[in-house]
MOPAC internal coordinates of N, CA, C and O (Angstrom, degrees):
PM7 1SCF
backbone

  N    0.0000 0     0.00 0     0.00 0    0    0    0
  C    1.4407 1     0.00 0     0.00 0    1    0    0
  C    1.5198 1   108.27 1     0.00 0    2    1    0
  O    1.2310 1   117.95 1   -49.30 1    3    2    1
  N    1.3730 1   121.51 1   130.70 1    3    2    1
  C    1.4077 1   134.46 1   168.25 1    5    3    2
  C    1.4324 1   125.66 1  -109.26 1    6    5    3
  O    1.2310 1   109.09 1   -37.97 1    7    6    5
  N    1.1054 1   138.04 1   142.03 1    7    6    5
  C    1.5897 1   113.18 1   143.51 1    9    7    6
  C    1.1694 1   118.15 1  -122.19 1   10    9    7
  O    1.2310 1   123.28 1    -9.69 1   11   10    9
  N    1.4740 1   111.32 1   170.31 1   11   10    9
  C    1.5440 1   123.56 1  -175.88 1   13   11   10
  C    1.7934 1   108.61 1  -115.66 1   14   13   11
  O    1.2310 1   118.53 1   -36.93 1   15   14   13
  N    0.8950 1   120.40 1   143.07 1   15   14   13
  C    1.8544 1   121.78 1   170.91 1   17   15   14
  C    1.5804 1    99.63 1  -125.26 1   18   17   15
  O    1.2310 1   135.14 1   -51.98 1   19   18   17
  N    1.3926 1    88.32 1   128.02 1   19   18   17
  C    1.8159 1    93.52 1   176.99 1   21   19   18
  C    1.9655 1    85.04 1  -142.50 1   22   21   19
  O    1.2310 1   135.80 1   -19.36 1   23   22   21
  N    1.0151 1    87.02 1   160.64 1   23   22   21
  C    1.4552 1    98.49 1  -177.75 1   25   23   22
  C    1.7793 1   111.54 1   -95.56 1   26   25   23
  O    1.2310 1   116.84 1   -56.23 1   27   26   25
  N    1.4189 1   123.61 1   123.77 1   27   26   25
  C    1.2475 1   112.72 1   177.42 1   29   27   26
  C    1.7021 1   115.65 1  -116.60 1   30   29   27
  O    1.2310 1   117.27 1   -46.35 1   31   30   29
  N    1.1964 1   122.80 1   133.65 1   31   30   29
  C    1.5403 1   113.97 1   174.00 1   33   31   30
  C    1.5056 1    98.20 1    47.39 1   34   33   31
  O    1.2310 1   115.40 1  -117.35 1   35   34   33
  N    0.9326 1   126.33 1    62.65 1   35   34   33
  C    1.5073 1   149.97 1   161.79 1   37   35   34
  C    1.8700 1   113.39 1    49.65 1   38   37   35
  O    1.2310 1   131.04 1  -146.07 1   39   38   37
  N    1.5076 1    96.29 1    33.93 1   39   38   37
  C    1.5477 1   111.79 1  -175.66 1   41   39   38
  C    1.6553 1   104.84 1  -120.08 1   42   41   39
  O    1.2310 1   121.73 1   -37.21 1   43   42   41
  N    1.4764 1   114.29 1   142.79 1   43   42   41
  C    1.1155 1   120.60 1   162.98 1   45   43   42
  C    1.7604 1   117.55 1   -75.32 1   46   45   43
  O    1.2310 1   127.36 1   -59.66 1   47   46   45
  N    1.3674 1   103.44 1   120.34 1   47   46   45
  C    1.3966 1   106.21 1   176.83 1   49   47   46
  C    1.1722 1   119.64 1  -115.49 1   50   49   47
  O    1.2310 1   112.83 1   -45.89 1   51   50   49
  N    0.9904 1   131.15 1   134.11 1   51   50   49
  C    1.8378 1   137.38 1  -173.13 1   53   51   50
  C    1.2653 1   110.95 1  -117.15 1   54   53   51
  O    1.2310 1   120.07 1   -86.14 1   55   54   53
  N    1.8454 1   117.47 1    93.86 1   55   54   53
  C    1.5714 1   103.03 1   175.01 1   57   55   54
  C    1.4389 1   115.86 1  -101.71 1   58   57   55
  O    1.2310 1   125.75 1   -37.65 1   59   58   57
  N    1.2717 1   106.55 1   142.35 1   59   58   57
  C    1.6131 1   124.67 1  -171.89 1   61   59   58
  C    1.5157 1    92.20 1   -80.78 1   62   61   59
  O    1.2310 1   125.92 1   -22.89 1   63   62   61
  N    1.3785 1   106.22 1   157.11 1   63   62   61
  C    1.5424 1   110.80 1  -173.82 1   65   63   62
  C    1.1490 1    99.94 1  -147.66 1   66   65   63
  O    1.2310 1   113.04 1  -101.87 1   67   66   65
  N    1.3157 1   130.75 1    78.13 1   67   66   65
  C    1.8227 1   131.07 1  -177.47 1   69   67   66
  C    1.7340 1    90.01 1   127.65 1   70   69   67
  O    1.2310 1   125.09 1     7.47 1   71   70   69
  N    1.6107 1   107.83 1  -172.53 1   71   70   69
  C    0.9673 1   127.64 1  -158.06 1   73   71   70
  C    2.1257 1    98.89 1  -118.37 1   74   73   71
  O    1.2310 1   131.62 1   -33.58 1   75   74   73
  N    1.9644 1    95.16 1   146.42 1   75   74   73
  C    1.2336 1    92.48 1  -156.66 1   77   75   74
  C    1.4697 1   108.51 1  -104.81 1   78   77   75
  O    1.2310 1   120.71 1  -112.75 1   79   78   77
  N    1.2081 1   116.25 1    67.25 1   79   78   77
  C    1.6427 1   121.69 1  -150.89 1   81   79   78
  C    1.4641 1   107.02 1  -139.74 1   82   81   79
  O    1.2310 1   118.95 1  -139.06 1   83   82   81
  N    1.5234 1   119.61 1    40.94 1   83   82   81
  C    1.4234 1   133.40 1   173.74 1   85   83   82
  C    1.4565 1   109.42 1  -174.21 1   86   85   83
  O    1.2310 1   128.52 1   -20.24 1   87   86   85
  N    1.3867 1   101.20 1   159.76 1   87   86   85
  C    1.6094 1   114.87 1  -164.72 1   89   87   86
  C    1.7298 1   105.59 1   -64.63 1   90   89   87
  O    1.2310 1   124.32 1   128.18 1   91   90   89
  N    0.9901 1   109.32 1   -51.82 1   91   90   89
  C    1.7144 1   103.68 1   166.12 1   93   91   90
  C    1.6359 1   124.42 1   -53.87 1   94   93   91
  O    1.2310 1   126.51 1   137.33 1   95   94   93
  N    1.1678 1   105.08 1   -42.67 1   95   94   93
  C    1.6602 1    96.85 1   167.57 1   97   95   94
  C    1.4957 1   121.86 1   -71.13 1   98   97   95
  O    1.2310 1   119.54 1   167.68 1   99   98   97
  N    1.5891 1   118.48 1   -12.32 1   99   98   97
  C    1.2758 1   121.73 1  -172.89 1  101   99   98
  C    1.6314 1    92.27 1   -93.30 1  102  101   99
  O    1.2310 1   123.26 1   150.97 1  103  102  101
  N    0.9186 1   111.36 1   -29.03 1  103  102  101
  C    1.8393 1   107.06 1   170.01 1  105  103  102
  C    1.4433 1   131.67 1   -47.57 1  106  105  103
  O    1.2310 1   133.09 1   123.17 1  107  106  105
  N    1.5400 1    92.31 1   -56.83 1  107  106  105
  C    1.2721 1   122.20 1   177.34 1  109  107  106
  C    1.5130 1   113.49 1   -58.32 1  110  109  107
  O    1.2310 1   120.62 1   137.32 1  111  110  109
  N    1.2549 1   116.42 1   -42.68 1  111  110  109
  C    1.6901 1   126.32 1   157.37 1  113  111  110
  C    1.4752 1   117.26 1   -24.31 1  114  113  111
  O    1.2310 1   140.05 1   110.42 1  115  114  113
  N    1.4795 1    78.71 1   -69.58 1  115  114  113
  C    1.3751 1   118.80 1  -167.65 1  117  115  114
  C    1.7519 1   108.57 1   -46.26 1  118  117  115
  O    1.2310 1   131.97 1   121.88 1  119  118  117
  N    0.8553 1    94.49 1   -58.12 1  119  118  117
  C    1.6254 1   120.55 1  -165.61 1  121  119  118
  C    1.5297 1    96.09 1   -68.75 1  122  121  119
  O    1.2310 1   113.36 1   146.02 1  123  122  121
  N    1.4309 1   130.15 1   -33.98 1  123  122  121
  C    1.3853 1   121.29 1  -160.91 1  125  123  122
  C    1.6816 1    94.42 1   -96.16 1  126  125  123
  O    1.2310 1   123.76 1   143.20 1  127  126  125
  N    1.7567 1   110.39 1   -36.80 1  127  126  125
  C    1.9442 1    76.38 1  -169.68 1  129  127  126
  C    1.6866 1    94.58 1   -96.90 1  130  129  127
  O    1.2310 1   118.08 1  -177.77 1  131  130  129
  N    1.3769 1   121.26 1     2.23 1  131  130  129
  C    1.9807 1   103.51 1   152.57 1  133  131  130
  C    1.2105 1   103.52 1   -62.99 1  134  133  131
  O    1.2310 1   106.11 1   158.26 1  135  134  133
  N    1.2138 1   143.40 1   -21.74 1  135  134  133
  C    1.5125 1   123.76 1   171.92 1  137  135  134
  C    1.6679 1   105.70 1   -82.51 1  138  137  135
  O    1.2310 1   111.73 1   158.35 1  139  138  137
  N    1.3758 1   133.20 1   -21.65 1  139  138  137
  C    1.1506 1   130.29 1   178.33 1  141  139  138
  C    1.7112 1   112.67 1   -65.55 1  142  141  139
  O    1.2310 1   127.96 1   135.87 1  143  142  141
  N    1.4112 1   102.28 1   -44.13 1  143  142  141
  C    1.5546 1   121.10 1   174.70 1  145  143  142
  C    1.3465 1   127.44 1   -64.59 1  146  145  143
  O    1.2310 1   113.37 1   168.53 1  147  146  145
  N    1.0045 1   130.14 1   -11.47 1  147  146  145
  C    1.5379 1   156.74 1  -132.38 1  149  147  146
  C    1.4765 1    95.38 1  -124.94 1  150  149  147
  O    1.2310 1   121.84 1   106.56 1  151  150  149
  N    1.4060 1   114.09 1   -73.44 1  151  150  149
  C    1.1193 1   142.65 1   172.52 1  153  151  150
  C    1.7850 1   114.53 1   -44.66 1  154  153  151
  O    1.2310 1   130.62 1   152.16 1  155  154  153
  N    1.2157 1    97.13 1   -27.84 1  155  154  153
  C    1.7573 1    88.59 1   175.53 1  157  155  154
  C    1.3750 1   113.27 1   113.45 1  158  157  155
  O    1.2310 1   117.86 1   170.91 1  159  158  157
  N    1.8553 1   121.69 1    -9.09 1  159  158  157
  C    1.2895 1   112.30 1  -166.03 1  161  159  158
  C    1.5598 1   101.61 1  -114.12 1  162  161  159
  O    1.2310 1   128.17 1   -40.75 1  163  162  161
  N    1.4075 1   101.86 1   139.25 1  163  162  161
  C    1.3771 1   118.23 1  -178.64 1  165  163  162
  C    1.2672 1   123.94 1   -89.83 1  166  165  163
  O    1.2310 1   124.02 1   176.97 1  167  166  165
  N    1.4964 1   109.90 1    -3.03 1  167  166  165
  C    1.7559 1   115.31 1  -179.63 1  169  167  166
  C    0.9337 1   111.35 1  -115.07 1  170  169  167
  O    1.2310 1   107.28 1   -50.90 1  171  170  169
  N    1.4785 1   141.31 1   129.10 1  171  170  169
  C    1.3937 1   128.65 1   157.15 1  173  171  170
  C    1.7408 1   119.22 1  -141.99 1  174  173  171
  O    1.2310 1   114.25 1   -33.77 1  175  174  173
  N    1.7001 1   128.49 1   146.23 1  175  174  173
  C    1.0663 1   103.80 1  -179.01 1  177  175  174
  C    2.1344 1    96.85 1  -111.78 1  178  177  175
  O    1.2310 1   145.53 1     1.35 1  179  178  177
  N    1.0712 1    67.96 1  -178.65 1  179  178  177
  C    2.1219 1    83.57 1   176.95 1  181  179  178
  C    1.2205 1   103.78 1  -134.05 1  182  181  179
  O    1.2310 1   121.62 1   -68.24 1  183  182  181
  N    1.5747 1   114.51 1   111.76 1  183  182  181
  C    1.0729 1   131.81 1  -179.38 1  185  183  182
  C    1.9249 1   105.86 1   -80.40 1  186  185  183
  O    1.2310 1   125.10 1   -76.71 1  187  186  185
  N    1.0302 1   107.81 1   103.29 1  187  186  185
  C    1.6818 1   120.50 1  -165.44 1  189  187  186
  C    2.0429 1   100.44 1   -77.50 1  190  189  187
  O    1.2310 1   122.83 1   177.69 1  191  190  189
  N    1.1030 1   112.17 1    -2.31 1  191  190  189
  C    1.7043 1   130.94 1  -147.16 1  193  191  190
  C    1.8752 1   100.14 1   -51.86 1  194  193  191
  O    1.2310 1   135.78 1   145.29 1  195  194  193
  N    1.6201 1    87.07 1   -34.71 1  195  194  193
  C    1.9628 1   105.93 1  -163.30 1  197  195  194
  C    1.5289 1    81.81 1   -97.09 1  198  197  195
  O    1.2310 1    96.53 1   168.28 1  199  198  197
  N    0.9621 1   159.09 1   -11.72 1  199  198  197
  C    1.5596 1   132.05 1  -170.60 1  201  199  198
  C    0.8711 1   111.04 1   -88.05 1  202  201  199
  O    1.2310 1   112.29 1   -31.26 1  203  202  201
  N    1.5415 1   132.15 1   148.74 1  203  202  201
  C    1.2569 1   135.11 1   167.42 1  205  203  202
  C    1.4196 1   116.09 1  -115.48 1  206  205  203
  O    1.2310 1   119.92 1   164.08 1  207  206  205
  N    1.7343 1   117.75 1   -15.92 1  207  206  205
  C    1.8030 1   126.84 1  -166.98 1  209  207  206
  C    1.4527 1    86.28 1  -140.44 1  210  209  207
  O    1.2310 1   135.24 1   -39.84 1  211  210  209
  N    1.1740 1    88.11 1   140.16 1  211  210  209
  C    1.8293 1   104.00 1   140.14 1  213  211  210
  C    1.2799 1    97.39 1  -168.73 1  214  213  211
  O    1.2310 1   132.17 1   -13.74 1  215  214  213
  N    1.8551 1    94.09 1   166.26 1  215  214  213
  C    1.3433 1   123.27 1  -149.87 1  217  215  214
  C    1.8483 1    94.53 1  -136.53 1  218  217  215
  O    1.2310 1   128.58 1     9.29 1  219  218  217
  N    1.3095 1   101.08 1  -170.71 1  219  218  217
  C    1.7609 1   132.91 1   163.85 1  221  219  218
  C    1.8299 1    92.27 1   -43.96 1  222  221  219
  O    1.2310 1   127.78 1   104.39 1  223  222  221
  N    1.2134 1   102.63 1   -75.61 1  223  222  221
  C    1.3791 1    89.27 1  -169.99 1  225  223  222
  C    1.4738 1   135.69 1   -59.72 1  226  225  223
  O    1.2310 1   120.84 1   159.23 1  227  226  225
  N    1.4176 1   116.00 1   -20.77 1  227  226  225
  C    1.4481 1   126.16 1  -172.12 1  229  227  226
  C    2.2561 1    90.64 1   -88.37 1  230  229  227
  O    1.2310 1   128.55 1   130.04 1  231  230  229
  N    0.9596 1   101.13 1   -49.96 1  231  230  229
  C    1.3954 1   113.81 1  -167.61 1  233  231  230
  C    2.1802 1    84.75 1   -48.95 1  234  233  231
  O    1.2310 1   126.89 1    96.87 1  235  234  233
  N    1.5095 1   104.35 1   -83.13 1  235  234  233
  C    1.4391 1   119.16 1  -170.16 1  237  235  234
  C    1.5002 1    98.30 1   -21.82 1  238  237  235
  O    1.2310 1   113.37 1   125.21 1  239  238  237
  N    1.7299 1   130.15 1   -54.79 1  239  238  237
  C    1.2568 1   122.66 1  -160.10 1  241  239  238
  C    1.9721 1   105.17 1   -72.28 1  242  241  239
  O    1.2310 1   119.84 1   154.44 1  243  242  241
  N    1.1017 1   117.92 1   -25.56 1  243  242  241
  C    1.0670 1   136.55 1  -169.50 1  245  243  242
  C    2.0367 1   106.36 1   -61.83 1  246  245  243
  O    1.2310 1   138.22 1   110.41 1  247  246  245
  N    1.1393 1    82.29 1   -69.59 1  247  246  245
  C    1.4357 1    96.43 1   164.45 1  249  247  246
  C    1.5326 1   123.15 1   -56.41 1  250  249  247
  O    1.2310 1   118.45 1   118.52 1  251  250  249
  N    0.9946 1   120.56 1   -61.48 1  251  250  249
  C    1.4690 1   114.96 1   157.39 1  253  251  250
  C    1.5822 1   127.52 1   -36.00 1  254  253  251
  O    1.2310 1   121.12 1   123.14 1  255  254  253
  N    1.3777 1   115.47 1   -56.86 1  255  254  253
  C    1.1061 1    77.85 1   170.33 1  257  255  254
  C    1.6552 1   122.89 1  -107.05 1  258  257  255
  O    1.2310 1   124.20 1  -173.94 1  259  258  257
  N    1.4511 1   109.55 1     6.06 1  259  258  257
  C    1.5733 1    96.40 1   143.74 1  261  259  258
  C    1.5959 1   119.46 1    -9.27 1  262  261  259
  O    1.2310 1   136.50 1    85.13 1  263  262  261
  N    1.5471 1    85.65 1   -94.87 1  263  262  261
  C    1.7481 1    97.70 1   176.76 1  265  263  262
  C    1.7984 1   126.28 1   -36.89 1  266  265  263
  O    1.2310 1   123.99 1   140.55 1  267  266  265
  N    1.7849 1   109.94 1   -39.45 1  267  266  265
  C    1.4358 1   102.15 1   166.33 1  269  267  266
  C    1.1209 1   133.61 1   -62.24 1  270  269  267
  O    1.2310 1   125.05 1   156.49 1  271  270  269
  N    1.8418 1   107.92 1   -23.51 1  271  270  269
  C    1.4635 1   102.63 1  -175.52 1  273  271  270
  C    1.5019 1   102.99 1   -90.95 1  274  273  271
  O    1.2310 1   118.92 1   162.88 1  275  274  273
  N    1.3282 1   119.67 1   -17.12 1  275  274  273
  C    1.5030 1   117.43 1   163.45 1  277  275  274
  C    1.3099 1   107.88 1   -50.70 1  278  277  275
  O    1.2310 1   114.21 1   107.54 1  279  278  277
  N    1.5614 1   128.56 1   -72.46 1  279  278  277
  C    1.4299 1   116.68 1  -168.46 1  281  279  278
  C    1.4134 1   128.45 1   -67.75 1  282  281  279
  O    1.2310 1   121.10 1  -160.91 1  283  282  281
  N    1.3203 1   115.50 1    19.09 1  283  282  281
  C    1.3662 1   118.68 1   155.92 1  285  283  282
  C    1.4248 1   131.00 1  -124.34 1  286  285  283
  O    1.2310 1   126.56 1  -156.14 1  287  286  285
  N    2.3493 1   104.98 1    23.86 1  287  286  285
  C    1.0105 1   105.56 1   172.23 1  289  287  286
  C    1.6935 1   114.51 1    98.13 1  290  289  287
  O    1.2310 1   119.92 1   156.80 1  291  290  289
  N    1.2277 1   117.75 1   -23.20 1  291  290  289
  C    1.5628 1   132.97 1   173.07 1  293  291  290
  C    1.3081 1   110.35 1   -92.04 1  294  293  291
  O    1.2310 1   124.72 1    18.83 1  295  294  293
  N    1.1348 1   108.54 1  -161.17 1  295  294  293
  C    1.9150 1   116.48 1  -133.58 1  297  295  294
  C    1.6071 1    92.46 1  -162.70 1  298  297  295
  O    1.2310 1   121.91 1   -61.70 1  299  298  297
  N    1.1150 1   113.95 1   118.30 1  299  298  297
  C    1.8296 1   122.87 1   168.23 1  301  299  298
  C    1.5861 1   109.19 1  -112.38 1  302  301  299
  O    1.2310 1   119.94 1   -79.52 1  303  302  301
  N    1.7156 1   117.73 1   100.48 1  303  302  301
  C    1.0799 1   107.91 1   168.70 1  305  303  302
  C    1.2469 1   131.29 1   -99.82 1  306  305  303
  O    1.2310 1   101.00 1    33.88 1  307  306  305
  N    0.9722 1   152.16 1  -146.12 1  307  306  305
  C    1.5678 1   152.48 1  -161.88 1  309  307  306
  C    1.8652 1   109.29 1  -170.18 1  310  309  307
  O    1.2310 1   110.93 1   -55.05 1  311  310  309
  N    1.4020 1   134.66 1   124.95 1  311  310  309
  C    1.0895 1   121.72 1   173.08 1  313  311  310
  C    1.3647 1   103.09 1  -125.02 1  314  313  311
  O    1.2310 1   128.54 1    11.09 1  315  314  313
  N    1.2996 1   101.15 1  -168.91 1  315  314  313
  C    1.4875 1   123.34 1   177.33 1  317  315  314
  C    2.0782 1   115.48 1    24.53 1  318  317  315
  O    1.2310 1   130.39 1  -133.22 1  319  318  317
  N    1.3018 1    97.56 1    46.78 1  319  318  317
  C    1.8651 1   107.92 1   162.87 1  321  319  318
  C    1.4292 1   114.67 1   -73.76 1  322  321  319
  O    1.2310 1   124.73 1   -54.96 1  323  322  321
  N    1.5077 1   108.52 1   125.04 1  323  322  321
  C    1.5209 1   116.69 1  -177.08 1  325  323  322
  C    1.4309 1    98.17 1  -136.25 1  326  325  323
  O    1.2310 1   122.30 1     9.14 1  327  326  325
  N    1.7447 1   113.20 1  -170.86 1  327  326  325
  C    1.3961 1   112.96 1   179.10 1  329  327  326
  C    1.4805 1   116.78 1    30.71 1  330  329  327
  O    1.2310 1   129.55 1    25.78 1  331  330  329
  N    1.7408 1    99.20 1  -154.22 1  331  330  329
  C    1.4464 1   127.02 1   168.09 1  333  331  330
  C    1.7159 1   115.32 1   -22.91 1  334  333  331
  O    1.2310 1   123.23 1   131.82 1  335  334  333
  N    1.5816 1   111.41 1   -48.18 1  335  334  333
  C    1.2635 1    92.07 1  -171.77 1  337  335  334
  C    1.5887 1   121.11 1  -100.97 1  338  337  335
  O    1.2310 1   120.21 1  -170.49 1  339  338  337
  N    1.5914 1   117.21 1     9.51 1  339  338  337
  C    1.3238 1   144.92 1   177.05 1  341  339  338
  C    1.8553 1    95.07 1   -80.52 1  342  341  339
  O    1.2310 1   127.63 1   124.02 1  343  342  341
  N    1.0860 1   102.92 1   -55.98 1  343  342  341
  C    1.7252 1   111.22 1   173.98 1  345  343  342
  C    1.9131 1   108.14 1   -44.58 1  346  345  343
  O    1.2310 1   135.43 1   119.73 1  347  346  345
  N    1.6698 1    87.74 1   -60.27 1  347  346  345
  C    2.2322 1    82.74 1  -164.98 1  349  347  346
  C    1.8573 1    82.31 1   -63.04 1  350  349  347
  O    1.2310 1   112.83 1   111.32 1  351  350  349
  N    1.3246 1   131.15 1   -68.68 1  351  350  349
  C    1.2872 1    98.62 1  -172.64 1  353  351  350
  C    1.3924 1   152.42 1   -24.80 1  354  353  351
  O    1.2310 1   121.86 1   136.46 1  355  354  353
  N    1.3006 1   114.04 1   -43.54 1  355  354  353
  C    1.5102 1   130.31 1   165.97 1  357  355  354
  C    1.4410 1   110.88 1   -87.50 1  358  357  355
  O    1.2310 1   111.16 1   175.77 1  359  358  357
  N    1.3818 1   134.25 1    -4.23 1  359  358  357
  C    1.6719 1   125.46 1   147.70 1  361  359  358
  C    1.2827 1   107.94 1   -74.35 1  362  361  359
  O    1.2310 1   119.46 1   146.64 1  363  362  361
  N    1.5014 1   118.63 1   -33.36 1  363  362  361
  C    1.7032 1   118.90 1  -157.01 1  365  363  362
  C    1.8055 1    81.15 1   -94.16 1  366  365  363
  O    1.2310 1   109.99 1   179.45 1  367  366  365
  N    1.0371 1   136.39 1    -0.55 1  367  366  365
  C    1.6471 1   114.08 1  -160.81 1  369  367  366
  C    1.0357 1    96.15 1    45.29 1  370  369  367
  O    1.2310 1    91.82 1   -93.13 1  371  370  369
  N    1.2634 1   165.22 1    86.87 1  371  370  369
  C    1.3619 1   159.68 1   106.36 1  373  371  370
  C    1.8501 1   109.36 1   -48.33 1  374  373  371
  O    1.2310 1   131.47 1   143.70 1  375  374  373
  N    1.7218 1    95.47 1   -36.30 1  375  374  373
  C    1.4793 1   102.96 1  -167.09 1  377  375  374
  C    1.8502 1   111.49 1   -65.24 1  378  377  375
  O    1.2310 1   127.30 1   161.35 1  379  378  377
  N    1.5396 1   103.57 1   -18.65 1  379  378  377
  C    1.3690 1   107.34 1  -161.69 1  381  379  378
  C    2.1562 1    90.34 1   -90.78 1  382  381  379
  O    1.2310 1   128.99 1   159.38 1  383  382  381
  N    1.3358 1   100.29 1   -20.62 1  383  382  381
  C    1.4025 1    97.17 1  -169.66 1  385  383  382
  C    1.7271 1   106.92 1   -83.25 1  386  385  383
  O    1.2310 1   113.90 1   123.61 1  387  386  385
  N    1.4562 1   129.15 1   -56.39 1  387  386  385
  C    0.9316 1   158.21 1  -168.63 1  389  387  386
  C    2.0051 1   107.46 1   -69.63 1  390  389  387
  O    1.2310 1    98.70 1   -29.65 1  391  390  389
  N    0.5998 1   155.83 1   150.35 1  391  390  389
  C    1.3662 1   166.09 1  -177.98 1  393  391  390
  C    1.6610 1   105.34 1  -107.78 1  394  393  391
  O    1.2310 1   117.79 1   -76.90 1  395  394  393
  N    1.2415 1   121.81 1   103.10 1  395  394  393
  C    1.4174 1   126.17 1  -162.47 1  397  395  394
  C    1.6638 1   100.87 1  -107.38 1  398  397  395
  O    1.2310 1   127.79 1   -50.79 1  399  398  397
  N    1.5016 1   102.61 1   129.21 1  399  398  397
  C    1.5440 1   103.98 1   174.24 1  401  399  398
  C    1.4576 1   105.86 1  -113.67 1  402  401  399
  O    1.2310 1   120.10 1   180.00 1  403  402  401

């Protein structure tokens, strides 16, 4: 699992590329919006489009930095959830927490 951040219509976008259901893909998360945070920007979405699983670990990173981009005033959204991982969202309410595009 990889992701890429390219900026669209003046938004940070983070697309996941594989499924987020192991400690290396939760890294890789990890690693891309600490570079979003780092950088100074408080908005970002996650294009969910390529996932097909997630788990504890993809969810845990999610939430985390939820909350970081909260305490500096920003907004972590999430787009394009289908299947399998549209489902753990709406069991987890994630959907009521998260801002879904």
């Amino acid at each position: 699992m990889q992701c890429s951040i390219k900026e669209n219509s003046g938004r940070t976008v983070i697309v996941v590329h594989g499924d987020l259901d192991n400690e290396q893909a939760a890294k890789a998360l990890r690693d891309s919006l600490s570079e979003i945070l780092t950088s100074g920007k408080k908005h970002a979405v996650i294009d969910m489009s390529l996932v097909e699983s997630i788990n504890s670990y993809g969810i845990g990173k999610l939430l985390l930095f939820y909350k970081k981009f909260k305490d500096v005033d920003g907004e972590l959204r999430v787009c394009s959830l289908k299947g399998h991982v549209k489902e753990v969202f709406e069991t987890l309410m994630l959907d009521r927490l998260f801002k879904i595009e």
